[in-house]
MINU-280484 format. One record per residue (C-alpha): residue in one letter; z, y, x; residue number from 1. Coordinates in Angstrom, 1 decimal, always signed. Layout:
! residues N
+------+--------+--------+--------+------+
| tido |     c3 |     c2 |     c1 | loba |
+------+--------+--------+--------+------+
|    A |      Z |      Y |      X |  NUM |
...
+------+--------+--------+--------+------+
! end
This chain:
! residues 147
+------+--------+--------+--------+------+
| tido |     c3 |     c2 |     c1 | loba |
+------+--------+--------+--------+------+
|    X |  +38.4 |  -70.2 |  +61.1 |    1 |
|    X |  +40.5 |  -70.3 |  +63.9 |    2 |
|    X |  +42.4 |  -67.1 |  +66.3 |    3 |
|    X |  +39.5 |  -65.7 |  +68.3 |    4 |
|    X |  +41.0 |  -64.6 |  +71.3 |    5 |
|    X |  +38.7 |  -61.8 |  +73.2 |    6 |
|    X |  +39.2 |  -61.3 |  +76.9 |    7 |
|    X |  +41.8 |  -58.7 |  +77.4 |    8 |
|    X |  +41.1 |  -55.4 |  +78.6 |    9 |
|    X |  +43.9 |  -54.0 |  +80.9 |   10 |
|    X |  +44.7 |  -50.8 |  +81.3 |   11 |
|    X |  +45.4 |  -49.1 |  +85.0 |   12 |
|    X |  +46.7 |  -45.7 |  +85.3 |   13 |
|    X |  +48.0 |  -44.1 |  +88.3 |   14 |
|    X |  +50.0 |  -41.9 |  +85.7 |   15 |
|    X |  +53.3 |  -40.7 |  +87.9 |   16 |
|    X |  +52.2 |  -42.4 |  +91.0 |   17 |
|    X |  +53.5 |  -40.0 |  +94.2 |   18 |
|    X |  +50.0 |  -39.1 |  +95.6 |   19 |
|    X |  +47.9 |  -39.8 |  +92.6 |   20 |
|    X |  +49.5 |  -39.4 |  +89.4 |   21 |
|    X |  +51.4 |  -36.3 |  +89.2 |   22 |
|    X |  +48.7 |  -33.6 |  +87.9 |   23 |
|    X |  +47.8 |  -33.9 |  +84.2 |   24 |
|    X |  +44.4 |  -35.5 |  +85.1 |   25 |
|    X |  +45.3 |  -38.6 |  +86.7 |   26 |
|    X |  +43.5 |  -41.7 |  +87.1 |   27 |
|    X |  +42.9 |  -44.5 |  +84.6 |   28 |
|    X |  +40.6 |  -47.5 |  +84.9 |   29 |
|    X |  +40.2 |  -50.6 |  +82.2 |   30 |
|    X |  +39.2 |  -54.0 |  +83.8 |   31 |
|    X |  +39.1 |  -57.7 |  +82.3 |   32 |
|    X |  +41.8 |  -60.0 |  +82.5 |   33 |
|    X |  +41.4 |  -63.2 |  +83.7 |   34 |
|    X |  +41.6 |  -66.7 |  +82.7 |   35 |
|    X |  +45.1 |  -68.8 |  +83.4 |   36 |
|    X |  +43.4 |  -70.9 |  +86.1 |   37 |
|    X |  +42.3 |  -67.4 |  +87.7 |   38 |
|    X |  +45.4 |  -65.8 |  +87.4 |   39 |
|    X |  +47.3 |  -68.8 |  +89.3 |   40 |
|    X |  +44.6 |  -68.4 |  +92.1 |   41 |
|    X |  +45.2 |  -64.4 |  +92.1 |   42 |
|    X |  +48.6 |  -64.9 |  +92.6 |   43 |
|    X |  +48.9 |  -67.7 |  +94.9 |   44 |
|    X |  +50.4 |  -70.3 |  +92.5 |   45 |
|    X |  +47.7 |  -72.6 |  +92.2 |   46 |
|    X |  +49.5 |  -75.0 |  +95.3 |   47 |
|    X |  +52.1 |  -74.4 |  +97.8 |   48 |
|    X |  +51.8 |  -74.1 | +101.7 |   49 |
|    X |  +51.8 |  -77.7 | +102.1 |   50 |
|    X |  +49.0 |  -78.4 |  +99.4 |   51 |
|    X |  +51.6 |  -79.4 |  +97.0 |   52 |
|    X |  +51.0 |  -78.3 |  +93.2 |   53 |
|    X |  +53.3 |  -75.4 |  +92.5 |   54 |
|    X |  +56.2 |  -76.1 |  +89.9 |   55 |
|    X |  +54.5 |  -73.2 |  +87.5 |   56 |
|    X |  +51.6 |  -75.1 |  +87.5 |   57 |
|    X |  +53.0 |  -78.3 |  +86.9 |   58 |
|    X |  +55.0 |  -77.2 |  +83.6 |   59 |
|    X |  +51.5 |  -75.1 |  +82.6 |   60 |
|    X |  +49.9 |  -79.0 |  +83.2 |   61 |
|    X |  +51.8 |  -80.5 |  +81.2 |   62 |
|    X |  +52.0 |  -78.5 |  +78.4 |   63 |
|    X |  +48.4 |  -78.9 |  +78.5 |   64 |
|    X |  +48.5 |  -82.7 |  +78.4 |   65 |
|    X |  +51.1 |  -82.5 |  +75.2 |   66 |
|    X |  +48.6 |  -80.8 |  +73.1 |   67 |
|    X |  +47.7 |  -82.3 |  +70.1 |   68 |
|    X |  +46.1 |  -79.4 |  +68.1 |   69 |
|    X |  +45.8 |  -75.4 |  +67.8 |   70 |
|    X |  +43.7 |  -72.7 |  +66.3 |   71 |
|    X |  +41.6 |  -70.8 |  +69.4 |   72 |
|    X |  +38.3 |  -70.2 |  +69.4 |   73 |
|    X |  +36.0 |  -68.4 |  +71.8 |   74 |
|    X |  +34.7 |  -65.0 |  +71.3 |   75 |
|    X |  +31.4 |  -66.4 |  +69.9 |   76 |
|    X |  +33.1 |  -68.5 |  +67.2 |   77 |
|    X |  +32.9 |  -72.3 |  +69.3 |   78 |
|    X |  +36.0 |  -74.0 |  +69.2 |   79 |
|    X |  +38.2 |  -74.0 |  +72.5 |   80 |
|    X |  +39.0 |  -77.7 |  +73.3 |   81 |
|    X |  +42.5 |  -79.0 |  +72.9 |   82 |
|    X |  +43.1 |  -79.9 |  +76.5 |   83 |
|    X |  +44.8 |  -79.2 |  +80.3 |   84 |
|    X |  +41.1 |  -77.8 |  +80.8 |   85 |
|    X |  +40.6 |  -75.7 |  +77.7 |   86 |
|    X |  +44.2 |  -74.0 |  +78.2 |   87 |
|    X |  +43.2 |  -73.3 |  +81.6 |   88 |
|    X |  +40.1 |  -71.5 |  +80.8 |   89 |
|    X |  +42.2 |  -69.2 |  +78.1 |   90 |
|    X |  +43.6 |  -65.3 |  +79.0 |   91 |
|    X |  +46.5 |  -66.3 |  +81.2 |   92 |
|    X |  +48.9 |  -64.4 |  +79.2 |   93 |
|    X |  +48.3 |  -65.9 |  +76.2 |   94 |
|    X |  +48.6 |  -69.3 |  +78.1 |   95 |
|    X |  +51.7 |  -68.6 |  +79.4 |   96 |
|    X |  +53.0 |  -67.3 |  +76.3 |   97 |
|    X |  +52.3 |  -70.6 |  +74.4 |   98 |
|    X |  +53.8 |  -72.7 |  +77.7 |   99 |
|    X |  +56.7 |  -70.4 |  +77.7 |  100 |
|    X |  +56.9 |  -71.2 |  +74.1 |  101 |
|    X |  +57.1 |  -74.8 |  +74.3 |  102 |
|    X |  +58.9 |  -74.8 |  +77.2 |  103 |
|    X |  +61.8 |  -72.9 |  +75.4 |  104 |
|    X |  +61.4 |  -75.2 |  +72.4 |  105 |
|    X |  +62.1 |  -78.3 |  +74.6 |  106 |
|    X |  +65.1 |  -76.7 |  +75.6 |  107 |
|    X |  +66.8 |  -76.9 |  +72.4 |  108 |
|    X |  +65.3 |  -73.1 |  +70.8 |  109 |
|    X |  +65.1 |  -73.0 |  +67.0 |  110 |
|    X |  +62.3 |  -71.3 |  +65.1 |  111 |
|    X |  +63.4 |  -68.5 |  +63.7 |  112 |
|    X |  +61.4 |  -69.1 |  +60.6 |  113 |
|    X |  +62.9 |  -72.5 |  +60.5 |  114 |
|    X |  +64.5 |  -73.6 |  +57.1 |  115 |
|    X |  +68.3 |  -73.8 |  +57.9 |  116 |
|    X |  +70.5 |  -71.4 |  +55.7 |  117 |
|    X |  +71.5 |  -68.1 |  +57.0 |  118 |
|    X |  +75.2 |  -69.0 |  +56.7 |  119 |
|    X |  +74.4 |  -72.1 |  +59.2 |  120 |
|    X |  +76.5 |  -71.9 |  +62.3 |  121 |
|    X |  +73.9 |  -71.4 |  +65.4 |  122 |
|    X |  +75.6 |  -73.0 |  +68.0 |  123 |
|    X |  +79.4 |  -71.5 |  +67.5 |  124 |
|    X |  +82.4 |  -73.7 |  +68.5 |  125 |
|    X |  +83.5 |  -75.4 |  +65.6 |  126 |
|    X |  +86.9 |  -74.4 |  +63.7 |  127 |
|    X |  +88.0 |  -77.5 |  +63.9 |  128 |
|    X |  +89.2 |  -76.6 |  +67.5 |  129 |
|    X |  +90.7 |  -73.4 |  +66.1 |  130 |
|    X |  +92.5 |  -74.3 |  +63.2 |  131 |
|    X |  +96.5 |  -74.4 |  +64.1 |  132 |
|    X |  +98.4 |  -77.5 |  +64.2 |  133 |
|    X | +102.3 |  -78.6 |  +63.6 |  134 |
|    X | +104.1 |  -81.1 |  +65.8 |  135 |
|    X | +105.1 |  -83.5 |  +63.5 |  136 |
|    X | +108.9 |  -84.6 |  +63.4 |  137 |
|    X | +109.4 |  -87.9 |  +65.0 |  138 |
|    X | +108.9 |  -90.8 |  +63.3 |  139 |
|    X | +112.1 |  -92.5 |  +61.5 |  140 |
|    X | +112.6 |  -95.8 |  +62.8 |  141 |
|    X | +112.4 |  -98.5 |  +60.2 |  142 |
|    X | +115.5 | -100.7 |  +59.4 |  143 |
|    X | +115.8 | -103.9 |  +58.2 |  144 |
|    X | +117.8 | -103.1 |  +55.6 |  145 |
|    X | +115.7 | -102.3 |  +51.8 |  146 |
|    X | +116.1 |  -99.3 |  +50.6 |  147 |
+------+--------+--------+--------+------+
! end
């Protein structure tokens, strides 16, 4: 059994707005999310002014050409595929969570659950740097003469 995600249901209140929101009835509406490849469209990401792809959606295309596996399903149970297309037709913000994800983990982020010992230095300069050194005394010339 895999992670059924369900469409998302949003929540849109006008609570505080200037004109709307300041009596104690105010107004509230729930809608559906939408799907990545909607969301992009929404919001104008899905290609620039010059019909270019948009840098967003190139790293979101990727990402979807470097899967090799995951656990979603669809609401009735059916497997999402493991492609560019099947993470396009996912809730965007679970999309872009799991591209943000990988995206940070290409940079260089550990897992937090990952097995290295608390007592591990993440990152910190090491002491080497920092511990204090002498000058030495210069170096006695050697003679021919033994000893």
């Amino acid at each position: 059994m895999g992670y059924r995600k369900t469409v998302r249901k949003i929540e849109v209140s006008l609570k505080g707005h200037k004109v709307y929101g300041l009596d104690a009835e105010y107004p509230v509406a729930y809608a559906r999310g939408k799907n990545l490849n909607e969301y992009l469209h929404l919001v104008g990401f899905a290609e620039t002014d010059d019909g270019e792809t948009n840098y967003l959606v190139k790293q979101l295309e990727a990402f979807g050409d470097a899967l090799i596996s995951w656990n979603l399903e669809n609401e009735d149970g059916t497997p999402v595929p493991c492609t560019r297309e099947g993470l396009f037709s996912i809730d965007n913000d679970l999309a872009l969570s799991l591209a943000k994800e990988w995206i940070d983990c290409l940079g260089g982020k550990v897992d937090e659950a990952s097995p290295l010992d608390s007592s591990s230095p993440s990152g910190e300069p090491s002491p080497v740097a920092s511990i204090p050194m002498e000058t030495l005394s210069d170096p006695h010339l050697s003679s021919s003469v033994p000893a």
